[in-house]
C-alpha positions as CSV (number, residue, x, y, z in Angstrom):
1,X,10.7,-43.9,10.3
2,X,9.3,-45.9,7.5
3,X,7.7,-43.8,4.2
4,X,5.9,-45.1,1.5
5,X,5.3,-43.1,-1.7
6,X,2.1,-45.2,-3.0
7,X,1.5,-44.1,-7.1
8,X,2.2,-46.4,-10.2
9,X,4.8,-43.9,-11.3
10,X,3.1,-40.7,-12.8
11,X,4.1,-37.3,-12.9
12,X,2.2,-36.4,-9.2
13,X,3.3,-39.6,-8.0
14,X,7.2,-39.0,-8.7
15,X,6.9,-35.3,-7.8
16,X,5.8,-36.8,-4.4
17,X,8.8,-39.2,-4.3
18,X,11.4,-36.4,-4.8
19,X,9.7,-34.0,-1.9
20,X,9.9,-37.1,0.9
21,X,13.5,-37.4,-0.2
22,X,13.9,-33.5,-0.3
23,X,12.2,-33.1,3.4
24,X,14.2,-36.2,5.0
25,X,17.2,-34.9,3.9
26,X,16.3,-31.2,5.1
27,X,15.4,-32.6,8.7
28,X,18.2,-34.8,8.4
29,X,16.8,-38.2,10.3
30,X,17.2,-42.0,9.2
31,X,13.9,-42.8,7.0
32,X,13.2,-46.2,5.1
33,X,11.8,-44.6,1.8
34,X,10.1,-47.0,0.0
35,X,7.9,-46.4,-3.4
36,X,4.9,-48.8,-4.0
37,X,3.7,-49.5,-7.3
38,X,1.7,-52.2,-7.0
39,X,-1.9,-51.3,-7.4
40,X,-3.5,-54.5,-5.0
41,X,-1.0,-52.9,-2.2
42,X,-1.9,-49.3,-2.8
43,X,-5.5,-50.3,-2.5
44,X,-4.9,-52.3,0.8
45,X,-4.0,-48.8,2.5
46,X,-7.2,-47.7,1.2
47,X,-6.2,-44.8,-1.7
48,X,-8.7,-44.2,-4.2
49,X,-6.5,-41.3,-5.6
50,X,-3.0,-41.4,-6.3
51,X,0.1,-39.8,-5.1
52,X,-0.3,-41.3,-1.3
53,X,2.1,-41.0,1.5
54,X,2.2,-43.4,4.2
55,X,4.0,-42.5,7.4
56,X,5.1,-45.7,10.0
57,X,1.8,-47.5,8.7
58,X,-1.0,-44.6,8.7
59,X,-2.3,-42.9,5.2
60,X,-1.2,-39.5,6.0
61,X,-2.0,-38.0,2.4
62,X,-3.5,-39.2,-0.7
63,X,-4.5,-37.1,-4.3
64,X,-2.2,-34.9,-3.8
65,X,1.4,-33.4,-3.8
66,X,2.0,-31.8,-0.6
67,X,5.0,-29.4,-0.8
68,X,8.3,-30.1,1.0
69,X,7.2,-28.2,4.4
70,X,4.0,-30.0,4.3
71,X,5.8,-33.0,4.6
72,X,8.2,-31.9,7.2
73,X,5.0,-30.7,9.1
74,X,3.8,-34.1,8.7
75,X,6.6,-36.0,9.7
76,X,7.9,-33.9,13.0
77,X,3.7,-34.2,13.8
């Protein structure tokens, strides 16, 4: 599973961070976590609105912080 935490590092965006790490560890599976920073790359995957979470490829949330069983949700979806 590959996750990307797309933000240029504020507040939101690390909040975001921490809860993927929080909900991979909880459901206890083998996750490439990466955090983008990069403002031409965030805008390739279409964000207009920082935090975004990309799942395997696919914008899955963006200008938000969903909570740690949001993202479980998302991830076993």
């Amino acid at each position: 599973m590959e996750l990307k935490v797309l933000g240029p590092g504020c507040a939101n965006c690390k909040k975001l961070e921490a809860n993927v790490f929080e909900a991979v560890a909880r459901m206890n599976v083998d996750a490439d976590i990466q955090k983008i920073e990069d403002i031409q790359e965030i805008i390739g995957y279409g964000i207009l609105s920082t935090p975004g979470l990309v799942v395997n490829g696919k914008v899955k949330v963006s200008g938000r912080v969903p909570s740690v069983s949001e993202i479980i949700n998302i991830l076993n979806g």
